[in-house]
C-alpha positions in Angstrom: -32.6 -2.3 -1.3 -29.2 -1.5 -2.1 -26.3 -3.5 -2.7 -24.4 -3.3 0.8 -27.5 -4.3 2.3 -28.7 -7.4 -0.6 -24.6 -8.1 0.0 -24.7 -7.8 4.1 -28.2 -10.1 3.7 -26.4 -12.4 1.5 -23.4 -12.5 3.8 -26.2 -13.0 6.6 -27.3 -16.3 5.2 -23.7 -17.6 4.4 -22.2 -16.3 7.8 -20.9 -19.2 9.3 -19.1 -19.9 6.0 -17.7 -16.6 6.4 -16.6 -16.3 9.9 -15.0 -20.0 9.5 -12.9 -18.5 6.1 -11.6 -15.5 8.1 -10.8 -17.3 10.8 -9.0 -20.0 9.2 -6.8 -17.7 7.6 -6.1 -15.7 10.6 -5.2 -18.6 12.8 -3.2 -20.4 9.4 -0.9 -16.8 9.4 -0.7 -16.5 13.5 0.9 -20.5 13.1 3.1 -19.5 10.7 3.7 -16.1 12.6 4.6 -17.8 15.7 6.4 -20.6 14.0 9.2 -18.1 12.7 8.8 -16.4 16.1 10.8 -19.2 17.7 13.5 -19.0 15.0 14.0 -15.6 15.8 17.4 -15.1 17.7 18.6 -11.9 17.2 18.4 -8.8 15.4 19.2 -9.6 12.4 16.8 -12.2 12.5 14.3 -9.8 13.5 14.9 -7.1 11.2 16.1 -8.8 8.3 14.8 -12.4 8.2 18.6 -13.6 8.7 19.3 -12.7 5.1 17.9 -16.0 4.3 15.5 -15.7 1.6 16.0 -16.6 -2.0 15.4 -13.9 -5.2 12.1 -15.9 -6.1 11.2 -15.8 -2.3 11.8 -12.5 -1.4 10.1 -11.6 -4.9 7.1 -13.5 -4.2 6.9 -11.4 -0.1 7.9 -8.2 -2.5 4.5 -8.7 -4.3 3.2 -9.6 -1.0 3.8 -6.5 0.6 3.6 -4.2 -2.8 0.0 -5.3 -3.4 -2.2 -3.9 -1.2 -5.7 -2.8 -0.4 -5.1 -0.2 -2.9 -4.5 -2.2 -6.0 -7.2 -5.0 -5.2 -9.7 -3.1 -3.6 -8.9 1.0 -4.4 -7.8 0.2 -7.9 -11.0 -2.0 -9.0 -13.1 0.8 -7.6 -11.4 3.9 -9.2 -11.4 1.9 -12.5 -15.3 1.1 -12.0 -16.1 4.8 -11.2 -13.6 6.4 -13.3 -13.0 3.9 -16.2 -9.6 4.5 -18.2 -8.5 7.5 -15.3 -8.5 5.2 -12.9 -6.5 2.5 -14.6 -3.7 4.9 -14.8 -3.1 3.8 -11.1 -2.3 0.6 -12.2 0.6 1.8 -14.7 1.8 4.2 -12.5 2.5 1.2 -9.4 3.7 -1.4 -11.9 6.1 1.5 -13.7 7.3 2.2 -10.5 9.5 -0.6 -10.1 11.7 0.1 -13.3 12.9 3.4 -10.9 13.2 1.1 -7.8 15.3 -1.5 -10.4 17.6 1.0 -12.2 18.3 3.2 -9.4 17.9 1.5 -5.9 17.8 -2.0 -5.4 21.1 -3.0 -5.7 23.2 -0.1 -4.6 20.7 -0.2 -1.3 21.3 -4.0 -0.9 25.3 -3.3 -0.6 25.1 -0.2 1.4 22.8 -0.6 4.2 22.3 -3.3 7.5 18.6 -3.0 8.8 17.3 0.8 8.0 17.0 3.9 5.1 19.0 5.4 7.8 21.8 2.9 7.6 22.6 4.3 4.3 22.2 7.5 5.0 24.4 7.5 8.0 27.0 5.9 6.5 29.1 9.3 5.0 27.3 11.6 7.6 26.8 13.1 11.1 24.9 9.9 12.4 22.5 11.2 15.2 20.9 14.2 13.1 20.6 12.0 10.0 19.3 8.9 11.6 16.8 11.4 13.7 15.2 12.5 10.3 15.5 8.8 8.6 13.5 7.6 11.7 10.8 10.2 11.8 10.3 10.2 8.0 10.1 6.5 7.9 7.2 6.4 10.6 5.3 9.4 8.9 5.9 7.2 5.5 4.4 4.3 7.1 1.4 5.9 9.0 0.0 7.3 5.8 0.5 4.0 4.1 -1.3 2.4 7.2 -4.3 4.8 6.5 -4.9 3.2 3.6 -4.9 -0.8 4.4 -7.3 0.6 7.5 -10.0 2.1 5.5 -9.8 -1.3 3.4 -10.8 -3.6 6.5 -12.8 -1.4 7.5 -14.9 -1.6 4.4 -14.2 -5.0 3.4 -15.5 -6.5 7.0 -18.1 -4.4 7.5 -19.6 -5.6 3.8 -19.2 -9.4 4.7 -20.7 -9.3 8.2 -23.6 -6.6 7.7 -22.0 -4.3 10.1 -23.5 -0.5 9.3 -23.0 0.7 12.2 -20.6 3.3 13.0 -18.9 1.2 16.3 -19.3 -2.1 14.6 -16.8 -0.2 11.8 -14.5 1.3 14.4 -14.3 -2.0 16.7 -13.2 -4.0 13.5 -11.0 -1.2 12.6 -9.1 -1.7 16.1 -9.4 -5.5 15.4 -7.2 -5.7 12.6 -4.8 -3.3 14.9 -4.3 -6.1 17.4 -4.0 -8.8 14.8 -1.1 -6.5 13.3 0.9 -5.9 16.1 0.7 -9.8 17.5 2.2 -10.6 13.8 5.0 -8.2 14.0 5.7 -8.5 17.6 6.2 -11.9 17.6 7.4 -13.6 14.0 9.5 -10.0 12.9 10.7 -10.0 9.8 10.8 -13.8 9.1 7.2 -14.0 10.1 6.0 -11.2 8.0 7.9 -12.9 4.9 5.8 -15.8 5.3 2.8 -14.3 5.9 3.6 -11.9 2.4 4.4 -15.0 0.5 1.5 -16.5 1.5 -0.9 -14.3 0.5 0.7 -13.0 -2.7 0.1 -17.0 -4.0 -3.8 -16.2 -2.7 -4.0 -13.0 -4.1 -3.0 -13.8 -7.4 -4.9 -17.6 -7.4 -8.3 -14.9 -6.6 -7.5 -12.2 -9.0 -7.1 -15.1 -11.5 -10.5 -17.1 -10.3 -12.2 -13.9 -10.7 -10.3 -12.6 -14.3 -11.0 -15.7 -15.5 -15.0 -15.6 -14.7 -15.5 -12.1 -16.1 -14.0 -12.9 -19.5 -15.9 -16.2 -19.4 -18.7 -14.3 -19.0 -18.2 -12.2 -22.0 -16.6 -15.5 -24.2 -13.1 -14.4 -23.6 -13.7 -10.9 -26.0 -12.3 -8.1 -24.1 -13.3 -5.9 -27.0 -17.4 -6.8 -25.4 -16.4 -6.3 -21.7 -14.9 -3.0 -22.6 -18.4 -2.1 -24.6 -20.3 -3.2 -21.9 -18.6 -1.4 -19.4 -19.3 1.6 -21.4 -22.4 1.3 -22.1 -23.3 0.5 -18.3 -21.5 3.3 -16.9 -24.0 5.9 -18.2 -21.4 7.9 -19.8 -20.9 6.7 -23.2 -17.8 5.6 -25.0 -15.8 8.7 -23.0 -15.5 6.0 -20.3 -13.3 4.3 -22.1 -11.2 7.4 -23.1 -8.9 9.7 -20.9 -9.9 12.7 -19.2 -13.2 11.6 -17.0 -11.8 12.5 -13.9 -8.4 14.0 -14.5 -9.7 16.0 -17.7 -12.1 18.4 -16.6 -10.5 21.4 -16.1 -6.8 22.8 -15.6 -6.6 22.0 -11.7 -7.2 18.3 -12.3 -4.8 17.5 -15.4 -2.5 19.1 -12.7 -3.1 16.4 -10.4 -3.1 13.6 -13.0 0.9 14.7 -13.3 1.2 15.1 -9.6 -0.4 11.4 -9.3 1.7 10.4 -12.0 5.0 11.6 -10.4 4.1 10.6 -7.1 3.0 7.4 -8.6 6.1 6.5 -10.4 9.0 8.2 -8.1 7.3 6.9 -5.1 7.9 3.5 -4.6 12.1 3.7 -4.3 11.6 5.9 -1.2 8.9 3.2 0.2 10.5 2.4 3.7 8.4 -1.3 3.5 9.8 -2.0 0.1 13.5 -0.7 0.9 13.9 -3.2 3.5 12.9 -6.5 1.5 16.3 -5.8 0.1 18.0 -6.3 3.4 16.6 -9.9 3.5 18.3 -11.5 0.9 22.1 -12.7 1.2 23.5 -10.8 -2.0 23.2 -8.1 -4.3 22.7 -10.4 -6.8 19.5 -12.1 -5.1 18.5 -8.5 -4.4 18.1 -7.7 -8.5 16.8 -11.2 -9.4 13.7 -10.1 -6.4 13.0 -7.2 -8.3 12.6 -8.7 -11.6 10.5 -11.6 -10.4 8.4 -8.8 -8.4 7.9 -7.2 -11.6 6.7 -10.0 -13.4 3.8 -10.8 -10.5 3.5 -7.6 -10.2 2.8 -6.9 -13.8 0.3 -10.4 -14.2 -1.9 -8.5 -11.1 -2.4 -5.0 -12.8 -3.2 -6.7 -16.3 -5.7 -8.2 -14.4 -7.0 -5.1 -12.8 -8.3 -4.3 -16.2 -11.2 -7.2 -15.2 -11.7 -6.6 -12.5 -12.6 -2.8 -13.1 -14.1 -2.8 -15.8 -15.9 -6.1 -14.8 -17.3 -4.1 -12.2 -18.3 -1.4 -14.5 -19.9 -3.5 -17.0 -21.9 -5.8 -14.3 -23.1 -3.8 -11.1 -24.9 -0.4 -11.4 -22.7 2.5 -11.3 -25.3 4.2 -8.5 -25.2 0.2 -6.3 -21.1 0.7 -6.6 -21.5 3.9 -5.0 -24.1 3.4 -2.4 -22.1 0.5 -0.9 -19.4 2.8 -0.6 -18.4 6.2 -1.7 -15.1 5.9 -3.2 -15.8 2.2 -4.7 -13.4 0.3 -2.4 -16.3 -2.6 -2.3 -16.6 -3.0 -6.0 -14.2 -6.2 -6.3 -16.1 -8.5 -3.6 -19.2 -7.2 -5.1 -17.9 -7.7 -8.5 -17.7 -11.4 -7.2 -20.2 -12.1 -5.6 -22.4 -11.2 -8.7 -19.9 -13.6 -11.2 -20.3 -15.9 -8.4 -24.6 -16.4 -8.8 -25.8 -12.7 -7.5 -26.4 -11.6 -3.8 -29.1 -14.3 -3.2 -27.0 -17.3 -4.6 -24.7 -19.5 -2.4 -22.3 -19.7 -5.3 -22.1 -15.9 -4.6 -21.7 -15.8 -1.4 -19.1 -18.4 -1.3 -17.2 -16.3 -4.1 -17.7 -13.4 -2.1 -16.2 -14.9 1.2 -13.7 -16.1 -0.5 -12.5 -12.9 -2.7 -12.8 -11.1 0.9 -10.7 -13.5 2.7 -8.1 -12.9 0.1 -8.3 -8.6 0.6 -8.1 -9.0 4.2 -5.1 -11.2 4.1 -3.5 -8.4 1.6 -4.3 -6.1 4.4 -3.1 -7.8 7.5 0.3 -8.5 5.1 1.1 -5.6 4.2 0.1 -4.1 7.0 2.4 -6.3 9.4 5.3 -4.5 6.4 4.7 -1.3 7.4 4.5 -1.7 10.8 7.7 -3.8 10.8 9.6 -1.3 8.4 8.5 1.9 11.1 9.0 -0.2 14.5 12.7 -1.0 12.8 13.7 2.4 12.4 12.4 3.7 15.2 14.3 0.6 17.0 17.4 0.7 15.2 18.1 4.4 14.5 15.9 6.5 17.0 16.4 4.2 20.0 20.2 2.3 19.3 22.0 5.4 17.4 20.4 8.6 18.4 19.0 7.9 21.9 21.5 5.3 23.3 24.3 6.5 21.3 24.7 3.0 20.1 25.1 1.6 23.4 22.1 -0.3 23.5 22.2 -4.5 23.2 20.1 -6.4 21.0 17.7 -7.4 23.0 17.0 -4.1 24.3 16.9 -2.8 20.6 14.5 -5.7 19.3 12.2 -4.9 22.4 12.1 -1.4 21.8 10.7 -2.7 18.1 8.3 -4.5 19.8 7.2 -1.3 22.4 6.9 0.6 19.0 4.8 -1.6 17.4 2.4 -1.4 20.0 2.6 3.1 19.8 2.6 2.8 15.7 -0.3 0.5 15.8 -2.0 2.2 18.2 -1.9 6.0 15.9 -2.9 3.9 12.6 -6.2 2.4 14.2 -7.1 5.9 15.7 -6.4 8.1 12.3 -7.9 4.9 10.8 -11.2 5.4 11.8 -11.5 9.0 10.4 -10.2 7.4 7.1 -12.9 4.9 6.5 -14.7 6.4 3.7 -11.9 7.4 2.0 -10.5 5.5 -1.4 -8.2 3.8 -0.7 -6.2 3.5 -4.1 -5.9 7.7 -3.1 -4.8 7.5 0.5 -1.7 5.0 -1.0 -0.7 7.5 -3.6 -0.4 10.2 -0.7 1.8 8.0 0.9 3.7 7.6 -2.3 4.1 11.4 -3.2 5.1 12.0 1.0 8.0 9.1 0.4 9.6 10.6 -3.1 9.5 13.8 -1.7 11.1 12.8 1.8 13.0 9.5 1.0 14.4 9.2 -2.7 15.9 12.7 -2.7 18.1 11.7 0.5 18.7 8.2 -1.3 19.8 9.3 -4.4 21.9 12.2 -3.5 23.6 9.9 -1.0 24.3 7.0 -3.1 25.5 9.2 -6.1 26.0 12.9 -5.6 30.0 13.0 -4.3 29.2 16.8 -2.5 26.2 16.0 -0.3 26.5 16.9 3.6 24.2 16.1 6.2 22.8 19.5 6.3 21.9 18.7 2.3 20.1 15.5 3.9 18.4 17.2 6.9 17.3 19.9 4.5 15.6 17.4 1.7 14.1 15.0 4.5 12.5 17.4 6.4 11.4 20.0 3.3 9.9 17.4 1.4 8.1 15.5 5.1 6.9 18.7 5.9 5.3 20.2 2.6 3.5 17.1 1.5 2.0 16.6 5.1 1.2 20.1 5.1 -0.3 20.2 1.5 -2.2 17.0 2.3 -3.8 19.0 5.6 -4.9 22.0 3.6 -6.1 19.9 0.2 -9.4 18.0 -0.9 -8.8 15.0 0.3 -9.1 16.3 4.3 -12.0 18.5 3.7 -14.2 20.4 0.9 -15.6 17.4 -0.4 -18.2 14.8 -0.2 -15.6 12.2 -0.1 -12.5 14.0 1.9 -11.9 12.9 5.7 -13.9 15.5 7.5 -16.7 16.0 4.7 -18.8 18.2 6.9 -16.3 20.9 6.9 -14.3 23.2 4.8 -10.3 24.4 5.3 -8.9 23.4 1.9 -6.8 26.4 0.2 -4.4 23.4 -2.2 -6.2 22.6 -5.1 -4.8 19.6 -5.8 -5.2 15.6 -3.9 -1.8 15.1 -4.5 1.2 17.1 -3.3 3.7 15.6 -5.3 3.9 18.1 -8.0 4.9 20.7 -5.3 6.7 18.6 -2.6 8.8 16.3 -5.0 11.1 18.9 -7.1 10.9 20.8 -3.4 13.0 17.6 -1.7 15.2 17.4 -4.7 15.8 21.7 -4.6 16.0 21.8 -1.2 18.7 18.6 -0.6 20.8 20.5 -3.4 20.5 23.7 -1.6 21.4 22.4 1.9 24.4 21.0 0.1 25.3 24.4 -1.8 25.3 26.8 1.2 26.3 24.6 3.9 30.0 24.9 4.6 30.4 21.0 5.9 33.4 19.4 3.9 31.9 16.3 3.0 34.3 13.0 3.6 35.6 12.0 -0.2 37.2 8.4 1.6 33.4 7.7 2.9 32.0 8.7 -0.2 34.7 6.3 -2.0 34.2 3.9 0.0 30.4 3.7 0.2 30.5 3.8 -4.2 32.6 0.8 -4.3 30.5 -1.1 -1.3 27.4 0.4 -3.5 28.4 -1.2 -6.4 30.2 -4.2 -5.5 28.9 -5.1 -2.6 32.4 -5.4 -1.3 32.4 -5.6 2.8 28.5 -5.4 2.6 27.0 -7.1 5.4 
């Protein structure tokens, strides 16, 4: 029998237990949800929280939102599959945030209100700019969606013996709804909460379960590593680099194009960029980012248990047939610390370790949807389609109308992404925001020359060759484990685009910039360094 089914069993025996966990939770974040709902006023409440959140605060909802289905769930399984290859995702996320810290977090803190655009529009033509910040933003956040989609999908379906195609979808479009009410009623203030909340469970599990694996193997990483080996079927190379991203030429290619994507990415993350609108100063901005870094950094160390945990204790073949890409191998990971699939202690473990994913999921997910609802709200809707015209409660219920449309496209492209790993789908979402996003960002912020055609150019280049790559590469079709497995389009060789699409953004803001023959506004640009760097008539 294999695992998902001794799991699903399992789960069967222990379901009340389950269903009571889950629902606790659920109903525990919809209180707190609708709690902050009635403090809600206006929009800055709504977008920004009412810039009341402390550094440790808004770095503890940082975490909250950073860590997602695919550094609990996609990370533990790429690491269990992959060994060392796949613990490169977990440098790449946590080395992230030194680019996001040196380069962004501040300077965005003084600059902006609500939005990317914000910034962007700032020095240039408003309505063209705050077009492409909208659209990119949305795009951004849909492919981020993907990923925390596939998670639930997997993650419910495990717990409550669903192998049925519907029951997969239905729960798919579940955790849709459950999005939406979050965003649409608590906005930003809610979602902080929520974030918060679950960064404190995530950690408290990923702890719990750290700290049974190395109990396990009397606290001697050196064994847990050997075993893992050992159990993999593949020998000491396990351990070493080069398993999945040495084979041949094409994938040490997409190890850099990970590893740019991976590291450039997470300063052009719409979700991320506006955490630093919710705190009342640059200064509380910074101090975020470094408390963010060090919960940040305390998960991925932990990773290395949880993976290779995995490894070491479950078959590599049971990993596998519970699900393809290894998204499961976490829960299953504990459930088998926790007394094996026939144990209550398991069971209990289990329910509890998948409680903890699916509140990741529903956090970060209410993020995303917040950070693309916002810019449509704010710089499609107020600037571009009402010419700023439009009152705040018309702009905070055109948020809540795009919710609903956001939602709606994640749950549909969702259920076509269910098999897919979702540590991968995030890292496309990554390599689609440096290529889009930080080009824009950092040319605005420090490059004197830049026009808005330079902007339009790097936006829209870098949107439109990393979708397009993604469309014609492995990870839609071609493979066993690509979105549409039973056919074959792919021409790009490479899963991730960002080798291609990031220097493209970066060429093609320059170029814009070069050939265009816009005089840019030096007093703007003056202006905007010493509001970037002071903070001086920030808002």
């Amino acid at each position: 029998m294999s695992p998902h089914m001794l799991a699903a069993e399992s789960a069967s025996d222990n379901r009340p237990l389950i269903v009571t966990l889950f629902a606790v939770f659920v109903v525990a974040t919809l209180a707190i949800t609708v709690w902050a709902g009635r403090q809600t006023k206006n929009a800055t409440d709504f977008y920004a929280g009412g810039r009341q959140f402390t550094g440790f605060q808004n770095g503890l909802a940082i975490s909250g939102d950073y860590m997602s289905a695919a550094s609990f769930l996609g990370i533990a399984g790429a690491i269990a599959l992959s060994g060392y290859d796949g613990f490169l995702y977990s440098i790449g996320f946590l080395v992230a945030w030194l680019v996001a810290l040196l380069l962004v977090a501040e300077p965005l803190r003084n600059s902006g209100r609500y939005t990317m655009g914000d910034v962007l529009a700032y020095r240039m033509r408003q309505r063209p700019v705050r077009t492409a910040a909208g659209v990119s933003t949305i795009v951004v956040s849909i492919f981020y969606l993907l990923a925390q989609m596939a998670g639930a999908g997997v993650l419910v379906s495990l717990l409550l013996g669903i192998t049925s195609e519907a029951g997969k979808i239905l729960i798919v479009v579940l955790v849709g709804v459950v999005m939406m009410l979050y965003v649409t009623i608590g906005g930003m203030k809610g979602t902080t909460w929520v974030q918060m909340v679950k960064a404190v469970l995530l950690i408290a599990g990923t702890l719990l379960i750290t700290f049974l694996v190395l109990l396990k193997f009397n606290f001697n990483i050196s064994d847990l590593l050997g075993e893992a080996a050992k159990n993999s079927g593949i020998g000491e190379s396990f351990l070493e680099p080069g398993l999945k991203y040495g084979v041949n030429a094409t994938t040490k290619l997409d190890f850099i194009s990970l590893g740019i994507a991976l590291v450039l990415g997470t300063a052009g993350l719409p979700h991320i960029l506006i955490r630093f609108y919710t705190v009342p100063t640059a200064r509380a901005a910074r101090n975020s980012v470094n408390w963010a870094i060090g919960i940040i950094g305390l998960f991925y160390l932990m990773t290395i248990a949880l993976g290779f945990g995995a490894a070491a204790l479950l078959k590599h073949d049971d990993i596998i047939a519970s699900n393809k890409s290894g998204n499961t191998a976490a829960p299953l990971l504990a459930e088998e610390i926790g007394g094996g699939p026939d144990s209550t202690g398991g069971a209990i473990l289990l329910a509890v370790i998948s409680a903890v994913a699916f509140a990741t999921i529903l956090a970060v997910v209410a993020g995303l949807t917040l950070a693309s609802s916002s810019s449509f709200a704010h710089d499609l809707y107020a600037n571009v389609i009402r010419k700023g015209k439009a009152t705040q409660e018309e702009e905070i219920s055109a948020a809540r109308w795009a919710t609903v449309g956001i939602g709606t496209v994640a749950v549909v492209l969702g259920v076509f992404a269910r098999d897919l790993n979702v540590a991968g789908l995030v890292a496309l979402a990554f390599a689609v925001a440096a290529s889009a996003n930080l080009p824009t960002i950092l040319y605005s912020l420090f490059w004197k020359r830049f026009t808005t055609q330079g902007a339009l150019w790097s936006i829209y280049g870098g949107l439109i060759s990393s979708v397009f790559l993604v469309l014609f590469s492995p990870v839609v079709s071609g493979k066993e484990t690509s979105m549409f497995p039973d056919v074959d389009f792919h021409w790009f060789p490479l899963e991730n685009p960002g080798l291609i699409s990031i220097p493209l953004g970066f060429l093609l803001g320059w170029l814009g910039t070069v050939v265009s023959k816009e005089q840019p506004d030096k007093e703007k640009y003056a202006e905007l360094e010493v509001r970037s760097l002071t903070g001086h008539g920030a808002h």
